[in-house]
FIDREN-205356 format. One record per residue (C-alpha): x, y, z. Coordinates in steps of 0.2 Angstrom, whole numbers, padded with zeros to 4 digits, always signed. Layout:
N
XYZ/...
***
This chain:
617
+0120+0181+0053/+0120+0171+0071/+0133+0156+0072/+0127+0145+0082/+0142+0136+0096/+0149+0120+0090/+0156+0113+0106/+0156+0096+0117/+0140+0102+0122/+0132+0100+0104/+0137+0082+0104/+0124+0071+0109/+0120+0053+0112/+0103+0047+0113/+0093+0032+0122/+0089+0019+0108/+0069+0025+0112/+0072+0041+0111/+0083+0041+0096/+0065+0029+0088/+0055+0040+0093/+0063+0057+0088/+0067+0047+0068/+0054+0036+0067/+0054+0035+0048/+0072+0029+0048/+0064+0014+0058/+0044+0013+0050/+0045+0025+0035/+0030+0037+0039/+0019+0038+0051/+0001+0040+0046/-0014+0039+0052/-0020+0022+0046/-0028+0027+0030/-0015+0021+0018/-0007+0004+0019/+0010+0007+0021/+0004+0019+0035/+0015+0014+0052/+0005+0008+0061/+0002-0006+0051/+0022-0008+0052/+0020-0009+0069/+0009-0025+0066/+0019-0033+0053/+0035-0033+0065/+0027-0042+0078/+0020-0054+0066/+0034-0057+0055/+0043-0064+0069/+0027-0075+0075/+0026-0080+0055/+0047-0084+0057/+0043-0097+0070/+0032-0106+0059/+0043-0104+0047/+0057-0114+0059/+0042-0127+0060/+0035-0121+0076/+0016-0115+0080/+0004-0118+0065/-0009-0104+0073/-0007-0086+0077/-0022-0075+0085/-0020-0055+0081/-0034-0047+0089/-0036-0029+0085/-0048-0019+0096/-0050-0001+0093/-0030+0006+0094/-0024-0008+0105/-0017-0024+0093/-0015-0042+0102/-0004-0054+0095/-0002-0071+0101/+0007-0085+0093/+0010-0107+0096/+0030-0104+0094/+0043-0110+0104/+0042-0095+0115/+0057-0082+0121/+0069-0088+0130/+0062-0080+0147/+0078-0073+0153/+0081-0062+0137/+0063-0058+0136/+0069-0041+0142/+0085-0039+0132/+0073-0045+0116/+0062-0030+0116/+0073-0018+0123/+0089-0019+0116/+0094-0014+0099/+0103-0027+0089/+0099-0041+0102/+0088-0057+0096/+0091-0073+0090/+0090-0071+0069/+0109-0065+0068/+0110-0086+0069/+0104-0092+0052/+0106-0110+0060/+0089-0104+0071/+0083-0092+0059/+0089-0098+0042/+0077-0088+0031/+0071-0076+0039/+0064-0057+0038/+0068-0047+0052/+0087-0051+0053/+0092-0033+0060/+0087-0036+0079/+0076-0019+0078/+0059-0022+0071/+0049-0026+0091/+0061-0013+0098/+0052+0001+0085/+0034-0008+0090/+0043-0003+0109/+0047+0013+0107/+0032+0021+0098/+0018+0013+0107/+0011+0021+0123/+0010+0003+0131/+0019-0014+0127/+0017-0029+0135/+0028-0043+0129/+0026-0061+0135/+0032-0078+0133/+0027-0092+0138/+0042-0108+0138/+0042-0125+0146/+0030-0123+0159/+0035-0104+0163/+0031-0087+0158/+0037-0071+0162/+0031-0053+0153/+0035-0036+0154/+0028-0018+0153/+0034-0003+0143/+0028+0014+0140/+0037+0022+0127/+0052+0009+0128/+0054+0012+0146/+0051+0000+0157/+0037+0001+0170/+0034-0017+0176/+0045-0031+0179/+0037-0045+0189/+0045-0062+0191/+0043-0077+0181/+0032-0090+0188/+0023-0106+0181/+0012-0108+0170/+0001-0121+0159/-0002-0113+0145/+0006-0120+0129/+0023-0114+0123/+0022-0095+0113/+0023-0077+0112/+0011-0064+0116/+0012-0047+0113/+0000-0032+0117/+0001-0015+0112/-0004+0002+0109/+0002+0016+0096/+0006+0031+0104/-0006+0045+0100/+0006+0059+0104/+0016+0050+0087/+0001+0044+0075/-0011+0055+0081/-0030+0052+0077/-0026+0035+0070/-0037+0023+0065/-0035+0004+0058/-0043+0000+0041/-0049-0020+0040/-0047-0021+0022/-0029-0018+0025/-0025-0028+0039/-0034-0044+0031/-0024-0041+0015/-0012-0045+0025/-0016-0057+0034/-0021-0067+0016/-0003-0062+0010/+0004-0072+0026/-0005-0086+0022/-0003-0086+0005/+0017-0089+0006/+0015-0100+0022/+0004-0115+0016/-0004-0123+0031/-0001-0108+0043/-0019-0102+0052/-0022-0084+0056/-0037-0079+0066/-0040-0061+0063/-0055-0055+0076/-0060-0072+0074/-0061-0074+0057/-0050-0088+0049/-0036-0086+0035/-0028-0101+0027/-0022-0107+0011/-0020-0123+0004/-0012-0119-0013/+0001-0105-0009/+0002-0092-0023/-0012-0100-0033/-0025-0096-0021/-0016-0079-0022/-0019-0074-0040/-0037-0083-0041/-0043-0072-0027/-0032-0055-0035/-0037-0058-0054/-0052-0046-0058/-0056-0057-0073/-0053-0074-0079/-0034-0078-0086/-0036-0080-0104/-0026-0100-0098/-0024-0108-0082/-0013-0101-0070/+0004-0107-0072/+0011-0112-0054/+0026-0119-0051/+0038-0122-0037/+0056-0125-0033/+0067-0124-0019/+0066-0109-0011/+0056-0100-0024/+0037-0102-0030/+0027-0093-0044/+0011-0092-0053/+0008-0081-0068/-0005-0081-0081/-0011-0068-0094/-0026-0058-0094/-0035-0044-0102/-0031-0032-0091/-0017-0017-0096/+0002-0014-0090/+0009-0029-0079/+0003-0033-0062/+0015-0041-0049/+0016-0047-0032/+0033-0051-0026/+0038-0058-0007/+0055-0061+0000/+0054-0075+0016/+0037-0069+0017/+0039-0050+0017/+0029-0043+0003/+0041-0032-0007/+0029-0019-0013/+0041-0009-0022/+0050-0022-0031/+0069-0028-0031/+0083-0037-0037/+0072-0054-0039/+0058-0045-0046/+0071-0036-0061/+0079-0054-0062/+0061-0063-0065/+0055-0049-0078/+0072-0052-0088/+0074-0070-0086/+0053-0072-0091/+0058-0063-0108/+0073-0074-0111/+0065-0090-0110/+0049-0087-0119/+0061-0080-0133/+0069-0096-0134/+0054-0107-0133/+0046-0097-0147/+0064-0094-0156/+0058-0076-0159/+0065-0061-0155/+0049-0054-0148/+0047-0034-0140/+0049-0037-0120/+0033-0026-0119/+0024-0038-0130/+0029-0053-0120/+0025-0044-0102/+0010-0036-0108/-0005-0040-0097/+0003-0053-0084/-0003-0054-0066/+0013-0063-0058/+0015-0068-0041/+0034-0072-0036/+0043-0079-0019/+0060-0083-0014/+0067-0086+0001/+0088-0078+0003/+0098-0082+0017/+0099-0064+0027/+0093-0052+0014/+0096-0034+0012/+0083-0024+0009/+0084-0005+0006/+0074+0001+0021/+0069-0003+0038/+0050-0006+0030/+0057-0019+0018/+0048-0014+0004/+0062-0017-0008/+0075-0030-0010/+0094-0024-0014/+0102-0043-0010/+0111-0048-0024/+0116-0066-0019/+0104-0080-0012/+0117-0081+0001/+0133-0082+0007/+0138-0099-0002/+0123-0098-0014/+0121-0091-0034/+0116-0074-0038/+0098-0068-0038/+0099-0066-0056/+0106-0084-0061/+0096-0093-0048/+0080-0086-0053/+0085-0088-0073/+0090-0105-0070/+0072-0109-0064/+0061-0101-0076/+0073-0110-0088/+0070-0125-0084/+0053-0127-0076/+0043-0114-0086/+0051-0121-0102/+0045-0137-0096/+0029-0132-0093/+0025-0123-0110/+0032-0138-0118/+0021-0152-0110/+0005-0141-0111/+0003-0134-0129/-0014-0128-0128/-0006-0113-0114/+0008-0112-0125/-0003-0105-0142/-0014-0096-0131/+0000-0086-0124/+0009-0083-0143/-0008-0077-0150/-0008-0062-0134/+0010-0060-0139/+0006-0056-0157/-0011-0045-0152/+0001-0036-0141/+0011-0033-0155/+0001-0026-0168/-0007-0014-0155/+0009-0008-0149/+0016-0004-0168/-0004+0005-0173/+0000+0014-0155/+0019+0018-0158/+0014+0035-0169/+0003+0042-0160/+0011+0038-0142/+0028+0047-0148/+0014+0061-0155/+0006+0061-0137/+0024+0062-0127/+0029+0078-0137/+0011+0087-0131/+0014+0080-0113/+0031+0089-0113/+0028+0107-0121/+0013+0107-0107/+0024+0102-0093/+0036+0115-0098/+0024+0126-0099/+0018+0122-0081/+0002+0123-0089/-0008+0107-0079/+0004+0103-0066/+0013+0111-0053/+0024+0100-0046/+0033+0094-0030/+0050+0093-0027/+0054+0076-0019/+0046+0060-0027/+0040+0043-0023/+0053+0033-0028/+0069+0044-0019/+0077+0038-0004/+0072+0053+0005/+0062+0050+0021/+0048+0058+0017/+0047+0050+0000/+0029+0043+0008/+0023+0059+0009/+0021+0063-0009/+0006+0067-0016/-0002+0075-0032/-0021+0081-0030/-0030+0080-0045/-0044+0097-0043/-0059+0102-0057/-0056+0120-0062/-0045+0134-0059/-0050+0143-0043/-0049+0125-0032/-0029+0120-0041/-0024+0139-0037/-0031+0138-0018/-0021+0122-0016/-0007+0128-0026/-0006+0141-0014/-0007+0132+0002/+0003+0117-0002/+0019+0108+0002/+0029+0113-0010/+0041+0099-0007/+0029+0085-0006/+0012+0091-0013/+0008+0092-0031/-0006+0099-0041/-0014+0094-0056/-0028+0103-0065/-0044+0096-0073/-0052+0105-0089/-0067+0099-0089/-0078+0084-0085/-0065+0069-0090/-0071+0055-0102/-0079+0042-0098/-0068+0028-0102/-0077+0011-0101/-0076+0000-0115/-0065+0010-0123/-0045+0003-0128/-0028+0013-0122/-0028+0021-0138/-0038+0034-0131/-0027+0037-0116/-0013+0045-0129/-0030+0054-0140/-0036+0061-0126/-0029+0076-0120/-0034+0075-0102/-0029+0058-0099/-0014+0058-0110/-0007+0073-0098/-0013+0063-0082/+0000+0048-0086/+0015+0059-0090/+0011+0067-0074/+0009+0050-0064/+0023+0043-0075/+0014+0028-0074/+0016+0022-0093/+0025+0009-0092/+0019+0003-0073/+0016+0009-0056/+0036+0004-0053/+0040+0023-0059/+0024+0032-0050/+0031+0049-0047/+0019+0049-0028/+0014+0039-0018/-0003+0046-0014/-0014+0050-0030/-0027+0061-0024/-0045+0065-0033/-0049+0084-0026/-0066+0086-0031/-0083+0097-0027/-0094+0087-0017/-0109+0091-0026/-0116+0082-0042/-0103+0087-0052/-0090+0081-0040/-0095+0066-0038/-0097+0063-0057/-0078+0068-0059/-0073+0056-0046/-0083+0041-0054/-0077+0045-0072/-0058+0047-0063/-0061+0029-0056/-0066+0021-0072/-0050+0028-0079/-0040+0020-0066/-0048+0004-0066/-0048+0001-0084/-0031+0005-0085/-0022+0006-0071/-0030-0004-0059/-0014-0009-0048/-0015+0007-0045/-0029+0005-0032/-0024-0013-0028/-0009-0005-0020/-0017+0007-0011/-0011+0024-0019/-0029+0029-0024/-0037+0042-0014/-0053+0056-0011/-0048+0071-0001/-0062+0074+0011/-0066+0096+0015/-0076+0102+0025/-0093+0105+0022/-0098+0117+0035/-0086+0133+0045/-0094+0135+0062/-0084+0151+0070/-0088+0165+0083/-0075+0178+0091/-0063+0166+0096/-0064+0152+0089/-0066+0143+0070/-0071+0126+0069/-0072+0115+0052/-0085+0100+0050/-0085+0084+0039/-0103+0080+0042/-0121+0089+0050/-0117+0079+0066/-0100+0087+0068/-0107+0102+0064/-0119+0101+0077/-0108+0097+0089/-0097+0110+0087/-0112+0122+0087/-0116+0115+0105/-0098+0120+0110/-0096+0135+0104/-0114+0145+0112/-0129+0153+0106/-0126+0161+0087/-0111+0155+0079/-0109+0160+0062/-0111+0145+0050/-0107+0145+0034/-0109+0129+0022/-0097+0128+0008/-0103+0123-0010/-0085+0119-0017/-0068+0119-0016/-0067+0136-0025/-0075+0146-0010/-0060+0140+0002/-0047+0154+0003/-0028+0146+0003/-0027+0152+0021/-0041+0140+0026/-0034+0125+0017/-0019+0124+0023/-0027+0116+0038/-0034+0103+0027/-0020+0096+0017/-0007+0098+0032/-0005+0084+0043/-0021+0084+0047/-0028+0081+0031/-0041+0068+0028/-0042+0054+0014/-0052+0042+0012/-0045+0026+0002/-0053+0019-0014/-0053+0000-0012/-0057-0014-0018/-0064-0028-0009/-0061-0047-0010/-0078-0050-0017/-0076-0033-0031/-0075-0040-0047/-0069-0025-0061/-0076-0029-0075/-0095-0031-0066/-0091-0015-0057/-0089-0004-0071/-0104-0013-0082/-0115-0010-0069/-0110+0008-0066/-0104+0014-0082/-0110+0002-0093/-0126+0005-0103/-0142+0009-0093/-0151-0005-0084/-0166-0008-0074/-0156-0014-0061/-0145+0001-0062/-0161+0015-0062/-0166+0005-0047/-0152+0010-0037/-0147+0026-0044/-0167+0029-0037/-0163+0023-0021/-0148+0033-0017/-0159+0048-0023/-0172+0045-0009/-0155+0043+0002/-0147+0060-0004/-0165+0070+0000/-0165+0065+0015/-0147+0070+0020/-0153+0087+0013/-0169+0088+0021/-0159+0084+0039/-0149+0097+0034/-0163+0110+0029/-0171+0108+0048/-0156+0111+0057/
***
């Protein structure tokens, strides 16, 4: 075995860009290519907007313009501008900025002087400028080295910040920005921001009603009472009761939307529980109280910790320096304002013991045969029967924590291809026996009945919430034939009838294979659609050998390693502002309908045509 020398010459101190650029996920978590939502890219653009959205926040600049066009992001904000001779200092230097003074910056997010520096370092351009008093002055950088520094000079354009900037490709690669992510957003800034205006590509966001807006736009069906919404200082929430299953929350600390939860989100789950015990003066299950709440919950701490960079997850335990715990602060509300509420509207308060007691009674007819479906999910995991796992998960500290993913295949010959080719570290495998059930309409009793789905939760570990979700990418692995297709569907409706946070928070996905192998002597190229398979026919000369796959099962492991490495494709389920659940799955997978035979029609026409193409060529 080679030792290799440990001298002064192994030592090494890097450039504050280089050292970003060779650890990005220390700064931005992963990288991505812009097909999931904490991808980072989409980092990049919260860190430039965050301190924009601070500004406001400090009461300067009701209007910020992001432009997004293509790969390069434009970010222009009414603030009170850099000072200009620090504007240099501001993107370039780490732990240089003006939030380490909570008299300028009271409440903000970004309070660790790195997040533009990150933007800086892993974009191929970056252009900061500000605009102060009359004068401006901006700067270029390529990969946080700078490459223009022209003086400052007059101006009449109104106090602000601008900010251009490019990913760099040699980092993100092929990257792409999805809309529905970058509006989602810009509604969440807006949301906990009343009276701030963003204009997304010209399209306007704005909120007049905080929170409240929040949850009437997130709810897929009506509450079963009005949305409670209260506020205090430096904390607002809104919460109602639905008919949907598990608990849904959006939490935010000083804007930042805490994804993955936190001292203030534990504190408001306990707190909630304590004071509807006392109102009612019943020692109700906490599962019976939480049971179908969609919640939405902001507070605002002086300098916060949070537990990464990405500041998906708050760790402070205090409000502040001076100020009460978390814990007491947050209890202290509920106990006084949500106690008020339920006492001065009676009508909310039986409608919400009535869901209580449902909740109960279906949790003790459940309690036998969940304990009954735990034991099968156990001996089969053991066994390694359905699921081959990964060794890192989703909610670790590890850097590539992002990274993990479980693909969810039909049949034996597609789970063993993938099994095979995998990650072993980050990529899990569960195996389908079968076409799943079709869910719709159906209660969670069938989730422990059914074998399939039973084992698919335990696998997930999403029981008791997406809080304990073993990976962060879930992905459907299916033919795409028919069949495939069907699986997917029926998967879907499973998620959304029962987990539909699941999708919301953007952990859903379908893996996209290749539908054509184009290869001569030297070279193989793999192809999505007929017009990449045409073009790579043009590329490669007369005769190519093409083959056209009919499933996942005819892909050797060899050749699906290059479509699950980093280069593999997934396209995100969604759900758009408009979707409404409940209509979605009784138009798809309700009982049959004219309206339904109509478009299924359609799309037939649609898929006969693809083939046809296909057929000439």
């Amino acid at each position: 075995m080679t030792v290799a020398n440990y001298s002064e010459d192994s030592i090494q101190t890097l450039e504050w860009n280089v050292h970003i650029r060779r650890r990005p996920g220390m700064y931005i978590g992963k990288l991505g290519d812009g097909t999931s939502p904490d991808d980072g890219i989409y980092i990049l653009v919260k860190e430039v907007l965050d301190n924009s959205v601070d500004e406001y926040m400090m009461g300067s600049g009701k209007v910020i313009e992001i432009t997004v066009n293509e790969r390069q992001v434009k970010i222009r904000d009414y603030g009170r501008g850099i000072p200009l001779g620090k504007l240099i200092d501001v993107a370039s230097k780490i732990n240089t900025g003006a939030k380490y003074d909570s008299k300028v910056f009271q409440k903000s997010v970004g309070l660790n002087g790195v997040g533009i520096k990150a933007v800086n370092a892993l974009s191929s351009h970056f252009m900061i400028q500000s605009f102060r008093e009359g004068r401006t002055k901006y700067a270029e950088f390529c990969a946080g080295n700078i490459i223009n520094n022209p003086p400052e000079e007059a101006t009449e354009k109104p106090n602000g910040t601008k900010v251009v900037f490019t990913a760099d490709e040699s980092l993100f690669g092929n990257f792409h920005f999805m809309e529905e992510y970058l509006e989602r957003m810009c509604r969440n800034y807006v949301y906990l921001n009343s009276g701030l205006t963003l204009l997304f590509n010209g399209t306007k966001f704005y909120s007049k009603n905080g929170l409240l807006d929040l949850l009437n736009e997130n709810m897929s069906s009506p509450g079963l009472y009005p949305i409670i919404h209260i506020k205090g200082e430096d904390i607002e929430l809104a919460l109602c009761h639905g008919n949907q299953y598990g608990e849904e929350y959006y939490s935010f600390v000083n804007g930042q939307n805490t994804t993955q939860g936190g001292t203030h989100l534990v504190a408001f789950r306990e707190a909630f529980v304590r004071v509807v015990r006392e109102f009612y003066k019943k020692e109700f299950d906490p599962s019976d109280i939480r049971a179908s709440i969609i919640c939405a919950l902001s507070i605002k701490v002086e300098e916060p910790v949070f537990e990464s960079q990405t500041k998906t997850k708050l760790g402070s335990k205090d409000m502040g320096i001076a100020g009460p715990s978390v814990k007491n602060f947050i209890n202290d509300f509920l106990k006084k304002e949500l106690d008020n509420f339920l006492h001065r509207n009676p009508d909310v308060a039986e409608t919400f013991l009535r869901k209580i007691i449902e909740s109960e009674k279906e949790r003790k007819a459940m309690a036998s045969i969940k304990n009954l479906a735990k034991e099968r999910a156990k001996k089969v995991s053991l066994h390694n029967r359905k699921l081959r796992d990964c060794r890192l998960r989703f909610n670790s500290i590890d850097e590539r924590r992002f990274e993990t993913t479980i693909f969810i295949t039909e049949g034996d010959s597609a789970s063993g291809s993938i099994t095979k080719s995998r990650d072993v570290n980050t990529q899990a495998v569960f195996s389908l026996k079968g076409k799943p059930l079709n869910t719709y309409g159906l209660t969670k009793k069938i989730v422990y009945e059914n074998e399939e789905f039973n084992l698919l939760q335990a696998a997930l570990d999403i029981e008791d919430g997406i809080e304990t979700l073993r990976y962060n990418h879930v992905v459907i692995a299916t033919d795409a034939d028919v069949d495939g297709m069907h699986i997917r569907l029926l998967l879907i409706t499973f998620f959304l009838q029962f987990f539909p946070d699941l999708i919301k928070n953007g952990h859903l996905y379908i893996l996209q294979t290749p539908l054509f192998r184009v290869r001569n002597k030297k070279k193989t190229t793999y192809c999505y659609s007929p017009q990449e398979r045409e073009a790579a026919v043009k590329s490669l000369g007369p005769n190519p050998e093409i083959t056209r796959f009919k499933g996942l099962g005819e892909i050797s492991p060899d050749e699906f390693k290059h479509f699950i490495n980093a280069t593999i494709r997934l396209e995100p389920v969604t759900l758009r502002k408009a979707d409404n659940v409940a209509d979605l799955l009784e138009f798809y997978m309700g009982k049959n309908t004219p309206e339904r035979q109509d478009f299924i029609i359609e799309n037939l026409r649609i898929e006969e045509d693809v083939l046809e193409e296909e057929l000439k060529a």
